[in-house]
C-alpha positions in Angstrom: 86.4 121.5 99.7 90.1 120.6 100.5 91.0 117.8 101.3 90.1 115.9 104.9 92.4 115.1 107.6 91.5 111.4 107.4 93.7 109.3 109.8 95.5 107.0 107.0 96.9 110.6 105.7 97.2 113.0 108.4 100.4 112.3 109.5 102.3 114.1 106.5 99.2 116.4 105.4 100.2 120.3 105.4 98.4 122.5 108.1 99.9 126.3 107.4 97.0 127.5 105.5 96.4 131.2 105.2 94.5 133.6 102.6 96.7 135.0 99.8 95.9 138.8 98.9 97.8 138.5 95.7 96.0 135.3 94.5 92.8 136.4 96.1 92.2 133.0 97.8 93.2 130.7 99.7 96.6 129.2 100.0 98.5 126.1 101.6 102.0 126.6 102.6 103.8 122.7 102.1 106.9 122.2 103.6 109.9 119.4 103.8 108.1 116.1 104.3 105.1 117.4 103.2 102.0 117.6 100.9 98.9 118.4 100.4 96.0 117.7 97.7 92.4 120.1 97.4 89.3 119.6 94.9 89.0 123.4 95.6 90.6 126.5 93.3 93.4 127.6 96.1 97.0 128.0 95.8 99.6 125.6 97.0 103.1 127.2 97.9 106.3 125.7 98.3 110.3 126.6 98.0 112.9 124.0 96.9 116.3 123.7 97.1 117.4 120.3 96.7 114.7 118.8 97.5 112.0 118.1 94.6 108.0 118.5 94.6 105.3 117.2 92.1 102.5 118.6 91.3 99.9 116.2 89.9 96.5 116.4 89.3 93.6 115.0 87.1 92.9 117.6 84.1 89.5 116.5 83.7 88.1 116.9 87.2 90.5 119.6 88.4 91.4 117.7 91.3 95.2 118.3 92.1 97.8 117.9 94.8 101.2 118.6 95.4 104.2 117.0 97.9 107.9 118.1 98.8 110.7 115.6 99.9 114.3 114.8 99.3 115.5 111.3 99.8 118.0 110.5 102.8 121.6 110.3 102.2 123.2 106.6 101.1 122.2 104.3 98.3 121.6 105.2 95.3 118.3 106.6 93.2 116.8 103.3 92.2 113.2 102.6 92.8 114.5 99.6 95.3 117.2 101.4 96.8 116.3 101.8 100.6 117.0 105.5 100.3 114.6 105.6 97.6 111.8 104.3 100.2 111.1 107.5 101.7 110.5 109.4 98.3 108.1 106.1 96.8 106.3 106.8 100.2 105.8 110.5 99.5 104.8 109.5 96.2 102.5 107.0 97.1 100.8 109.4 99.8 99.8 111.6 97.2 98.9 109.7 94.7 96.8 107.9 97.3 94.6 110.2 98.2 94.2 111.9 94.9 92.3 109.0 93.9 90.8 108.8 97.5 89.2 112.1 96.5 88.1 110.6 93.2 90.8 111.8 91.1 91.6 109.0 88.0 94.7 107.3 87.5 94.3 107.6 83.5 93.8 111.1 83.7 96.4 111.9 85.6 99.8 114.6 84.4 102.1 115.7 86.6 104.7 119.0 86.9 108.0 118.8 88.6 110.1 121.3 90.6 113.1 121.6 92.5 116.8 119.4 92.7 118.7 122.6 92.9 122.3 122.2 94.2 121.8 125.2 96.7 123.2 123.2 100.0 127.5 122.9 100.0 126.9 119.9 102.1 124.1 118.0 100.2 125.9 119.2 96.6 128.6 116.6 97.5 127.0 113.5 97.8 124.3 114.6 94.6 121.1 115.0 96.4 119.9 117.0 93.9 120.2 114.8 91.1 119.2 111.8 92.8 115.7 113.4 93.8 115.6 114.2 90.1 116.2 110.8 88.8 114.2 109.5 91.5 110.6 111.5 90.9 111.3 111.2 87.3 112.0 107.4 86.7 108.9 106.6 89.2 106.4 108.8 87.2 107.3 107.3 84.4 106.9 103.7 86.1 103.4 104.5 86.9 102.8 106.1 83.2 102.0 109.7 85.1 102.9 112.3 82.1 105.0 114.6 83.0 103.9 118.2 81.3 106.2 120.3 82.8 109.8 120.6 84.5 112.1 123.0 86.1 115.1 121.4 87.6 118.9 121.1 88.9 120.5 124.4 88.6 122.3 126.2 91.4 118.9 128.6 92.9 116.1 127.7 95.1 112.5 128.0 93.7 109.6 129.5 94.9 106.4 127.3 93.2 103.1 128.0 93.3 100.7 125.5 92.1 96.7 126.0 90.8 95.7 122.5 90.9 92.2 123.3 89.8 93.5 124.7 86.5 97.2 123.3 86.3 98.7 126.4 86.2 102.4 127.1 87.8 103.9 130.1 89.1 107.3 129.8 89.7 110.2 132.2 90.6 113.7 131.5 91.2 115.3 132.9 94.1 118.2 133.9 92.8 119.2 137.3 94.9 117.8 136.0 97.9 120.3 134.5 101.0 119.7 130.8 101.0 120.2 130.6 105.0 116.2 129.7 105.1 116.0 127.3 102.9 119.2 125.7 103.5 118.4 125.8 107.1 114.9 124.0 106.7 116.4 121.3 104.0 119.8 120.7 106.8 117.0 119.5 109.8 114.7 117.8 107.3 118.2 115.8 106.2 118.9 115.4 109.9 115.3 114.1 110.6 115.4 111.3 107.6 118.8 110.2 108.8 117.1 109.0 111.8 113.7 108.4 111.0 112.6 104.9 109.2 108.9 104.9 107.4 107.4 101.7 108.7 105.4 99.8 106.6 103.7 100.4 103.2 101.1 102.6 101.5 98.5 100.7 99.3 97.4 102.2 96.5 93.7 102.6 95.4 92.7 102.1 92.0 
């Protein structure tokens, strides 16, 4: 079954859920600031611009999970940067509950997505690359494989993730307008600038 909405993880959790006639099952929509993880064979569906998502799962058990973020302007992409706080959270959020659900840490791989410089306004200060260098430093800090990789470039990407088998779909946007996605990304920016996460996310196992 997917994933519950336990308390410790509800807060960030993805909710648009809707059946998929091409796929032929269920799918999960994630969106800025989101995630969501699913010991079931459905589809998770995300775009990117300049934000970044990773896919990780456990390729023995099938059990799989996949989050989308950007870190908030200032500082820089170091692990101990207090930009880089948000994106540690989001990574540790996952993570979390992957191995809530039962998932191992020594069996875990991962696929990465996204960093596109698709905004004029978030091009500038590199939040892009800094997402990039961010999700890719911290997976390799916690020895998480990395398998596969699609990122920077100038187009948004449309990703859809099979955890139960691995499998990515991806398609890059590259005649569609950007208003949507650059739209979405300028309010998410907005709402880190003046949000804080409080506190920190333990880790099991």
């Amino acid at each position: 079954m997917p994933a519950a909405h336990e308390p410790a993880f509800s807060e960030h959790l993805a909710t648009n859920r809707y059946f998929d006639r091409t796929f032929g099952r269920d799918a999960v929509k994630v969106l800025p600031g989101e995630y969501f993880v699913a010991t079931t064979d459905l589809v998770m569906v995300t775009v990117l611009g300049s934000c970044v998502s990773a896919c990780i799962r456990d390729r023995d058990k099938g059990i799989g999970g996949m989050n989308h973020f950007m870190l908030p302007e200032g500082g820089n992409a170091g692990l101990a940067s207090s930009s880089a706080r948000y994106g540690a959270y989001a990574m540790e959020v996952l993570l979390n509950h992957l191995l809530k659900l039962g998932a191992r840490r020594q069996a875990l791989e991962a696929k990465v997505f996204g960093g596109g410089q698709v905004m004029a306004s978030l091009t500038r200060s590199q939040v892009g690359e800094k997402n990039v260098e961010f999700v890719l430093n911290y997976l390799r800090m916690e020895s998480i494989p990395v398998v596969a990789k699609d990122l920077l470039d100038v187009y948004p990407r449309k990703v859809y993730y099979f955890p139960a088998n691995g499998r990515v779909m991806q398609k890059k946007l590259v005649t569609m307008h950007n208003d949507t996605v650059a739209e979405r990304e300028t309010e998410y920016a907005r709402r880190l600038s003046r949000d804080s996460i409080e506190g920190d996310v333990e880790l099991f196992g």
